[in-house]
PQR file with spaces between the fields and no chain letter, atoms N, CA, C, O and H, PARSE charges and radii, in Angstrom:
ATOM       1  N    UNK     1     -36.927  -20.404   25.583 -0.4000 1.5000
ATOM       2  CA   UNK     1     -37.235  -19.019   25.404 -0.0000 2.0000
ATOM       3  C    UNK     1     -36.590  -18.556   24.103  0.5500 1.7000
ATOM       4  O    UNK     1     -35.366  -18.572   23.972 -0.5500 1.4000
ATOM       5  N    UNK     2     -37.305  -18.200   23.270 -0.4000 1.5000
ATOM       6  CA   UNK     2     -37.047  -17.028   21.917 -0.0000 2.0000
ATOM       7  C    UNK     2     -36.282  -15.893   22.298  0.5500 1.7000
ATOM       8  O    UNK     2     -36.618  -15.179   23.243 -0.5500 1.4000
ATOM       9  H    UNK     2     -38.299  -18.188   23.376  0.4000 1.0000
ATOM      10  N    UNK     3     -35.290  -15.698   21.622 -0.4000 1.5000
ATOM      11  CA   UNK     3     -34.347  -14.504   21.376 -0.0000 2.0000
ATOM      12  C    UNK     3     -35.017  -13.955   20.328  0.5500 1.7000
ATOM      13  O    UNK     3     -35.433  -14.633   19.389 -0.5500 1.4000
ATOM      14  H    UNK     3     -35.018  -16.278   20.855  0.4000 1.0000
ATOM      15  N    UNK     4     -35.171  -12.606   20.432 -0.4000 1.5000
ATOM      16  CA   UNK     4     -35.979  -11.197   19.164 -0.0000 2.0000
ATOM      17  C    UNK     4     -34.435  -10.401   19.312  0.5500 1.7000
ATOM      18  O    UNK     4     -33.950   -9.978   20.361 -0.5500 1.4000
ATOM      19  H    UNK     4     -34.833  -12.055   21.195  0.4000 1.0000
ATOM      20  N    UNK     5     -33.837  -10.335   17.950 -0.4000 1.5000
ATOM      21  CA   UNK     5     -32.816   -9.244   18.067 -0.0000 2.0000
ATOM      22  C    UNK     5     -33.821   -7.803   18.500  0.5500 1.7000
ATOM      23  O    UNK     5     -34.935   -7.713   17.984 -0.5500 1.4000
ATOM      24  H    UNK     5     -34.231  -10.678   17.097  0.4000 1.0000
ATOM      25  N    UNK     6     -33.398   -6.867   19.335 -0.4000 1.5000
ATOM      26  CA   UNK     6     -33.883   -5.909   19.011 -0.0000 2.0000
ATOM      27  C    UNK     6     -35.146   -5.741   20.496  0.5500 1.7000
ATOM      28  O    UNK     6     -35.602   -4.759   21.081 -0.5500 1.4000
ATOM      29  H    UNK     6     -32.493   -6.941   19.754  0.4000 1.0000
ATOM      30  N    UNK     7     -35.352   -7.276   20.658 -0.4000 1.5000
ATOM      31  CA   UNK     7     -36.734   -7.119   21.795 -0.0000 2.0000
ATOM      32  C    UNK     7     -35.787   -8.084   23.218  0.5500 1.7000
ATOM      33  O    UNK     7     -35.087   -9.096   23.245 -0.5500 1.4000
ATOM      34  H    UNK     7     -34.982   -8.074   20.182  0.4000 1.0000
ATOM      35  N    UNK     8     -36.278   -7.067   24.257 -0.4000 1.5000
ATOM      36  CA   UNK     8     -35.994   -7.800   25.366 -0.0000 2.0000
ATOM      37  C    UNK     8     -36.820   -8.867   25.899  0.5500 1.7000
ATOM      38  O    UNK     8     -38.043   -8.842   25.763 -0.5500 1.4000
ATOM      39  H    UNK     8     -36.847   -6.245   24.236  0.4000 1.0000
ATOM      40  N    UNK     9     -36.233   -9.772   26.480 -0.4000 1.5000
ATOM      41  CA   UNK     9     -37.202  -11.096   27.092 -0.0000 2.0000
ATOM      42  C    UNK     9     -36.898  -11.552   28.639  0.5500 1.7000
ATOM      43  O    UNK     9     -35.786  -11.609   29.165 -0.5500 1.4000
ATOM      44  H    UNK     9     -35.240   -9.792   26.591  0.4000 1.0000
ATOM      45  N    UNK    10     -37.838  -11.784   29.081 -0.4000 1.5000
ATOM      46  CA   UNK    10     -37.420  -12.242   30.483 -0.0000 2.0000
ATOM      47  C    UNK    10     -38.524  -13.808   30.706  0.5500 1.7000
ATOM      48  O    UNK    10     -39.480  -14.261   30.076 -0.5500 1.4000
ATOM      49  H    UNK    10     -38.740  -11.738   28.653  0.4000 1.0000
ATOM      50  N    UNK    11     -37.847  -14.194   31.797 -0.4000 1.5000
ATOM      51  CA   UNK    11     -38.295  -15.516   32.357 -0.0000 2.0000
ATOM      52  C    UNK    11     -38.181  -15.328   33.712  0.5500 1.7000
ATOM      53  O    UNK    11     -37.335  -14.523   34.101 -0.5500 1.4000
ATOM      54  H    UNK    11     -37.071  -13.826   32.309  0.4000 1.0000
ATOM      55  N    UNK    12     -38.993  -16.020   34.656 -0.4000 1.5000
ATOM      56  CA   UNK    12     -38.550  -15.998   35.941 -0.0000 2.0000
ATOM      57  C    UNK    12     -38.206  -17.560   36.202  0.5500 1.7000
ATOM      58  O    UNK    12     -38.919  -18.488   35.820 -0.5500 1.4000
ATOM      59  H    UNK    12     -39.681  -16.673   34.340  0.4000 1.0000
ATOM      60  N    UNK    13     -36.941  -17.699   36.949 -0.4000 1.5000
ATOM      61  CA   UNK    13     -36.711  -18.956   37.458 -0.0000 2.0000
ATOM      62  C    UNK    13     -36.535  -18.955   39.178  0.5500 1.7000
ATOM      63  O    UNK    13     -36.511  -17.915   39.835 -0.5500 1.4000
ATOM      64  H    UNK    13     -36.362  -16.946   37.260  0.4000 1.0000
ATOM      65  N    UNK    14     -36.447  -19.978   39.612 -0.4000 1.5000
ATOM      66  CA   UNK    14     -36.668  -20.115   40.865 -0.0000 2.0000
ATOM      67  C    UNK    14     -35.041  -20.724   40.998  0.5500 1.7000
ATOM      68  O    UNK    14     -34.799  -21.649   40.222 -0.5500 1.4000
ATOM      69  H    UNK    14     -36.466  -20.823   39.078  0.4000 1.0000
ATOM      70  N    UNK    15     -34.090  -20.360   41.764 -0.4000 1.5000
ATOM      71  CA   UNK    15     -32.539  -21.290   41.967 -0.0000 2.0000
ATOM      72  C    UNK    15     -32.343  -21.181   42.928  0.5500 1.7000
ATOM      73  O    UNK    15     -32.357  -20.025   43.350 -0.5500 1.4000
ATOM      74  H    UNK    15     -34.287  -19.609   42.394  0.4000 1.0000
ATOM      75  N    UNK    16     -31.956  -22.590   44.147 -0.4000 1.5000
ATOM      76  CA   UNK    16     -31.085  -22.783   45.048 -0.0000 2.0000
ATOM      77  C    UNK    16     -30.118  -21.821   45.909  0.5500 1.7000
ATOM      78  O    UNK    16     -30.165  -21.401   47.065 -0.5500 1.4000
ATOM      79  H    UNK    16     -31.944  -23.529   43.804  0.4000 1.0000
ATOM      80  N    UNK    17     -29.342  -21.681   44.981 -0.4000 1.5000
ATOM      81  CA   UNK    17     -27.501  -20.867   45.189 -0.0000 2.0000
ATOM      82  C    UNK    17     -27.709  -19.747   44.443  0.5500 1.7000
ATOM      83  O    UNK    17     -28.133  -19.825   43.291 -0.5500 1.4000
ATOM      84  H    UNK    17     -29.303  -22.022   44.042  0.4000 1.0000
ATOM      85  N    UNK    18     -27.437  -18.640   45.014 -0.4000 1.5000
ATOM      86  CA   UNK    18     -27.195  -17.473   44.423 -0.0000 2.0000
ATOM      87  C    UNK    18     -25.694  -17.059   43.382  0.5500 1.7000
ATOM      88  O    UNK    18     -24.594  -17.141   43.930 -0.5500 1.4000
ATOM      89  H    UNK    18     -27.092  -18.577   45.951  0.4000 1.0000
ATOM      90  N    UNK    19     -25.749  -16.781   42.423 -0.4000 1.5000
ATOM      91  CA   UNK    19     -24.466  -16.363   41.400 -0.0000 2.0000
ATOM      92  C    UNK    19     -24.746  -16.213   40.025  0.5500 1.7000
ATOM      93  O    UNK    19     -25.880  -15.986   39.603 -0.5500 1.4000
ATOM      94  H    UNK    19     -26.642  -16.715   41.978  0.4000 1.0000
ATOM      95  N    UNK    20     -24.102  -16.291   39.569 -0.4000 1.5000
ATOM      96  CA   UNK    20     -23.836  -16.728   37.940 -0.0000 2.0000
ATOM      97  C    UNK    20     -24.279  -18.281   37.216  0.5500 1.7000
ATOM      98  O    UNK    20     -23.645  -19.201   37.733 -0.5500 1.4000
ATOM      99  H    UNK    20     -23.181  -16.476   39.912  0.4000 1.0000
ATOM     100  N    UNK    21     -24.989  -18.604   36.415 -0.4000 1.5000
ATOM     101  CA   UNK    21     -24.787  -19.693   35.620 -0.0000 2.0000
ATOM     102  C    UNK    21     -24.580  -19.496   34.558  0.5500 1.7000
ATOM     103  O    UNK    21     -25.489  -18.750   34.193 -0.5500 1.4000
ATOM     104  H    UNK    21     -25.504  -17.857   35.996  0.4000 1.0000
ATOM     105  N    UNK    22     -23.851  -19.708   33.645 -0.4000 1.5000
ATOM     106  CA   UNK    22     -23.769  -19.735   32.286 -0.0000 2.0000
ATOM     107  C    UNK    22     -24.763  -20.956   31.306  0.5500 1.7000
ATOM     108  O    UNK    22     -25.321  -21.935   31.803 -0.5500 1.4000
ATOM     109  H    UNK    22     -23.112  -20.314   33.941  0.4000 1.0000
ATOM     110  N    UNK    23     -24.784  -20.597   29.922 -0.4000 1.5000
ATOM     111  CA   UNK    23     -25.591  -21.658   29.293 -0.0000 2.0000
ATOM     112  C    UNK    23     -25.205  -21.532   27.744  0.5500 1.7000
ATOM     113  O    UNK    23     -24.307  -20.701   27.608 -0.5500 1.4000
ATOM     114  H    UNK    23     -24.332  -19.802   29.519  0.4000 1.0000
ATOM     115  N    UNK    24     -25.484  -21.925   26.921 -0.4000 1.5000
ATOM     116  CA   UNK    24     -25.039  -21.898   25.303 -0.0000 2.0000
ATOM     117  C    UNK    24     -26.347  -21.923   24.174  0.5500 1.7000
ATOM     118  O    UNK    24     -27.077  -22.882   24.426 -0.5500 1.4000
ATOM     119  H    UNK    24     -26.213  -22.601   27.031  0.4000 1.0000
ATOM     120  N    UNK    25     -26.785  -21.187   23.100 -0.4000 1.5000
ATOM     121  CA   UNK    25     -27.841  -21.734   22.570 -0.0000 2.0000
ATOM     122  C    UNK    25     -28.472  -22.949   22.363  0.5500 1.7000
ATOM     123  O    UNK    25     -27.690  -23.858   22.085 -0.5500 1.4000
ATOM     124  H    UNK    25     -26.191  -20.408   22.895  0.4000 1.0000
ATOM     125  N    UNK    26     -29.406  -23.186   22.403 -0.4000 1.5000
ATOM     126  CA   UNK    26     -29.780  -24.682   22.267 -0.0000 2.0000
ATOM     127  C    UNK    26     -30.481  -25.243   21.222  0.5500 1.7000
ATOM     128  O    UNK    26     -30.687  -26.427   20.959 -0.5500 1.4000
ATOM     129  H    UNK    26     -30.041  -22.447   22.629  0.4000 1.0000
ATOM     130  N    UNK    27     -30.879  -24.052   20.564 -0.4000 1.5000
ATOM     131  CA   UNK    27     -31.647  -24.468   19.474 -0.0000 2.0000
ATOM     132  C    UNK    27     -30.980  -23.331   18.065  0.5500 1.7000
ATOM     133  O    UNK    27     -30.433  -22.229   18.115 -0.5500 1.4000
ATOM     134  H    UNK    27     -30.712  -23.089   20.778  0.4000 1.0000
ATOM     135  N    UNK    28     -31.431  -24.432   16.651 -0.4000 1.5000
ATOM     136  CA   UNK    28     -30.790  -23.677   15.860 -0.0000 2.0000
ATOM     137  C    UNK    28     -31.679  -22.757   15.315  0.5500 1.7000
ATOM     138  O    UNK    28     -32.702  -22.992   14.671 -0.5500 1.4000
ATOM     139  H    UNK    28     -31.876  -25.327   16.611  0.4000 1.0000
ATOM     140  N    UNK    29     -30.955  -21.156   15.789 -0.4000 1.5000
ATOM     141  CA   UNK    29     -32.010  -19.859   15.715 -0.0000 2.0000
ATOM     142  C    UNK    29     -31.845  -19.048   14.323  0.5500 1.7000
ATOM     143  O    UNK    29     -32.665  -18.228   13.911 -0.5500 1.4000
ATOM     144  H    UNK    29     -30.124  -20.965   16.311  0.4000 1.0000
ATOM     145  N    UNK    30     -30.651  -19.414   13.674 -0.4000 1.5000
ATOM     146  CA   UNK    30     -30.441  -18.222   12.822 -0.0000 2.0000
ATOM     147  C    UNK    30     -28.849  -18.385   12.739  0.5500 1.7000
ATOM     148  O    UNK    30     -28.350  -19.125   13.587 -0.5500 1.4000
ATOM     149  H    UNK    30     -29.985  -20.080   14.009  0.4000 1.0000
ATOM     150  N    UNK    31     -28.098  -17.847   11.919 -0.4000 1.5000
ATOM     151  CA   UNK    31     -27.033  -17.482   11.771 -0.0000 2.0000
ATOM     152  C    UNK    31     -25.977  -17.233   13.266  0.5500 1.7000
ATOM     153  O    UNK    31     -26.227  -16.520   14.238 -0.5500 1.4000
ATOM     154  H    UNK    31     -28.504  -17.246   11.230  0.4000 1.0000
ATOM     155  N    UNK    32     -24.999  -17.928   13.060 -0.4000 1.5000
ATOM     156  CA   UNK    32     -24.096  -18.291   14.311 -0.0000 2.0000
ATOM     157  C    UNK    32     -24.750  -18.193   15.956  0.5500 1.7000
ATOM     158  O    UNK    32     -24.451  -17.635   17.012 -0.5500 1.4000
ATOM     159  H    UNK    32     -24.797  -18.507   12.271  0.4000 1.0000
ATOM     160  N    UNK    33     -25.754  -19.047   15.468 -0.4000 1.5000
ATOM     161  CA   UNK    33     -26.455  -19.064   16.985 -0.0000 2.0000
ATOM     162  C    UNK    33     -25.632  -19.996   17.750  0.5500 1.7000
ATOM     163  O    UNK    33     -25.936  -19.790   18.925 -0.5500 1.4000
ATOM     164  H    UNK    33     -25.997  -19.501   14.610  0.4000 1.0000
ATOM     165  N    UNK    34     -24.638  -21.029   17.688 -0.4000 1.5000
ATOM     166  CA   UNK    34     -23.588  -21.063   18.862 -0.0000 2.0000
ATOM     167  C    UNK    34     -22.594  -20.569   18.677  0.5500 1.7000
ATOM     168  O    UNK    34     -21.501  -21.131   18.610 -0.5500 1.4000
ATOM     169  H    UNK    34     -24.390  -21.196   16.734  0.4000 1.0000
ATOM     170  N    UNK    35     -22.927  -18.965   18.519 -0.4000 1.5000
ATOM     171  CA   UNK    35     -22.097  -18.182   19.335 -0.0000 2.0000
ATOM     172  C    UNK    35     -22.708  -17.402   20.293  0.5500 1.7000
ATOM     173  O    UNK    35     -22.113  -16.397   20.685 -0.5500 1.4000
ATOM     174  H    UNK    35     -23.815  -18.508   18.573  0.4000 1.0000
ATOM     175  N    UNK    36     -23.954  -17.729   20.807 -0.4000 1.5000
ATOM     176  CA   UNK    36     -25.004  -16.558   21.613 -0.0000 2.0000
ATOM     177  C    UNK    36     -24.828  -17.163   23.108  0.5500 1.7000
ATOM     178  O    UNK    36     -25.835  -17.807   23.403 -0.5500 1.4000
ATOM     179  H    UNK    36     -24.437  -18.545   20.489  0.4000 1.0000
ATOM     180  N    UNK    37     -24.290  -17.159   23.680 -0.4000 1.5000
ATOM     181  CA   UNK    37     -24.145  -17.606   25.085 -0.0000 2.0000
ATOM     182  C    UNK    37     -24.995  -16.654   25.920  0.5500 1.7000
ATOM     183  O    UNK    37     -25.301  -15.461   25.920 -0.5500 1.4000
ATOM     184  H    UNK    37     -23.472  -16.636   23.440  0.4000 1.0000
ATOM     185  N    UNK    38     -25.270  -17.951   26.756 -0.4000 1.5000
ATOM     186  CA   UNK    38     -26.400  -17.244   28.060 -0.0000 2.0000
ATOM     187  C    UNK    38     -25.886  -17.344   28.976  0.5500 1.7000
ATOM     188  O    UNK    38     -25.245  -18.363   29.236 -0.5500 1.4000
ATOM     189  H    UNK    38     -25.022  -18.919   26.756  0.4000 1.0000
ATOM     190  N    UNK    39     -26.000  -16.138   29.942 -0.4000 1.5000
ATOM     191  CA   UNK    39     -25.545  -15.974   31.363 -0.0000 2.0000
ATOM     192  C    UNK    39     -26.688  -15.345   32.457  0.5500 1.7000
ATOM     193  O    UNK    39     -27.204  -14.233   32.337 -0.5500 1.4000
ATOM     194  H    UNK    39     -26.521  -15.311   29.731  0.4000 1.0000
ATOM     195  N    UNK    40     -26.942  -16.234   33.460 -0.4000 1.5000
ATOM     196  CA   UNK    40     -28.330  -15.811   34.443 -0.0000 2.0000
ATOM     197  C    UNK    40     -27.301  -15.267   36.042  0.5500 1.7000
ATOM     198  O    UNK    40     -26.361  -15.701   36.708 -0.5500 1.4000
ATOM     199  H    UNK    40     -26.523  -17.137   33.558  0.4000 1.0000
ATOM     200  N    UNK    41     -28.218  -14.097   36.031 -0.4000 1.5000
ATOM     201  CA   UNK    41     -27.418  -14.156   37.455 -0.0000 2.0000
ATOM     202  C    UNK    41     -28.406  -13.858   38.181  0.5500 1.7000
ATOM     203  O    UNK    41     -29.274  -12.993   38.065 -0.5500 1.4000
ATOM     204  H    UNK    41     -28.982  -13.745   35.490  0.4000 1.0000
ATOM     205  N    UNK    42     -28.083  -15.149   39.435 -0.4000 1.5000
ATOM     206  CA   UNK    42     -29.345  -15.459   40.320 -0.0000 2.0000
ATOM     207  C    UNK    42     -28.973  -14.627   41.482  0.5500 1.7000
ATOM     208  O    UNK    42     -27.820  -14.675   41.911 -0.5500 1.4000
ATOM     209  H    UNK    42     -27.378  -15.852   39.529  0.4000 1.0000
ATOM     210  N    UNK    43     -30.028  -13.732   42.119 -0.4000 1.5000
ATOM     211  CA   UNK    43     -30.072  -12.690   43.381 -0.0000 2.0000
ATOM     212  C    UNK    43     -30.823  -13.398   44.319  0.5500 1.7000
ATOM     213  O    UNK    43     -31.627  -14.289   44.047 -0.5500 1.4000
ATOM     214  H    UNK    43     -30.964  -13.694   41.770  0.4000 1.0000
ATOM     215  N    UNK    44     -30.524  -12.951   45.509 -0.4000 1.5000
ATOM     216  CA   UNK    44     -31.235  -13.886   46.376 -0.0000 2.0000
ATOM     217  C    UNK    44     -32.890  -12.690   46.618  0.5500 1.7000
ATOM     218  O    UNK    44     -32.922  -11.508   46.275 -0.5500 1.4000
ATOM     219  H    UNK    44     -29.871  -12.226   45.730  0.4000 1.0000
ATOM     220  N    UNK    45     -33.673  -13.207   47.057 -0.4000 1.5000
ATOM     221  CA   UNK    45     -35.420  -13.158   47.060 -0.0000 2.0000
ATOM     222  C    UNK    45     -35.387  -11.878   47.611  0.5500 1.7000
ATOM     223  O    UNK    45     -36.228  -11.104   47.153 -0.5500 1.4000
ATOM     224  H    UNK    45     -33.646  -14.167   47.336  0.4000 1.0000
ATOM     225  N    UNK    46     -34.611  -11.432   48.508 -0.4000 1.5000
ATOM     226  CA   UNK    46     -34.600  -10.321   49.373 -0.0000 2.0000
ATOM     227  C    UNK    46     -34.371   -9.240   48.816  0.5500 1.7000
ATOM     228  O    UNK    46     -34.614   -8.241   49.494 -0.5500 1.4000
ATOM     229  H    UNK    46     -33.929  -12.061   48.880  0.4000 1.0000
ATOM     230  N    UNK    47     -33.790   -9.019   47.303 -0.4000 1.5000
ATOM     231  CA   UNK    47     -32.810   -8.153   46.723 -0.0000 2.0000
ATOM     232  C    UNK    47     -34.234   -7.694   45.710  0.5500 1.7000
ATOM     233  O    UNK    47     -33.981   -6.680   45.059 -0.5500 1.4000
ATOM     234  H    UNK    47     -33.593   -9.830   46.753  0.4000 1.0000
ATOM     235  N    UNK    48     -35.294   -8.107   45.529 -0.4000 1.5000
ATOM     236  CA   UNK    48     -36.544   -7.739   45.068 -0.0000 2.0000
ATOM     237  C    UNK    48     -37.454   -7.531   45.859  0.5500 1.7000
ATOM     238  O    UNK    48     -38.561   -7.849   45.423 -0.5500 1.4000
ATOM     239  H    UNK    48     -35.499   -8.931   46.057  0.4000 1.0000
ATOM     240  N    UNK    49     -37.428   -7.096   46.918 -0.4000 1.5000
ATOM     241  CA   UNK    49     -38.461   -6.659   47.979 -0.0000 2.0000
ATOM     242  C    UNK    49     -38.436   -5.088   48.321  0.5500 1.7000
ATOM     243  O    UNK    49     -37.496   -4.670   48.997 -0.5500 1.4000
ATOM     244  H    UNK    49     -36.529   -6.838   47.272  0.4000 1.0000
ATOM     245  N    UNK    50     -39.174   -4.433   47.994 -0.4000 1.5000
ATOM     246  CA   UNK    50     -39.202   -3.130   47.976 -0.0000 2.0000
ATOM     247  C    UNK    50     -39.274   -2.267   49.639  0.5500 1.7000
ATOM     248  O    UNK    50     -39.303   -1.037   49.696 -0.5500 1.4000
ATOM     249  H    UNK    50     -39.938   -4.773   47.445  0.4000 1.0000
């Protein structure tokens, strides 16, 4: 997934365990792109049901 300074982005993933994962850039994006750390925090299915 592309980082846009300025534009929000989303993905949907599907995870196991509910919490936090952390992650680190992975690709070289631009100027101190490992310093852009990623953090997902997974909710369980129920917490999106209206």
């Amino acid at each position: 997934m592309d980082c846009v300074p300025g534009r929000s982005t989303h993905h949907t993933l599907y995870i196991d365990n509910i919490g936090f994962y952390y992650g680190q850039c992975a690709e070289i994006c631009g100027r101190y792109h490992h310093h852009m750390p990623v953090r997902v925090c997974a909710l369980p299915y129920e917490h999106f049901m209206l």
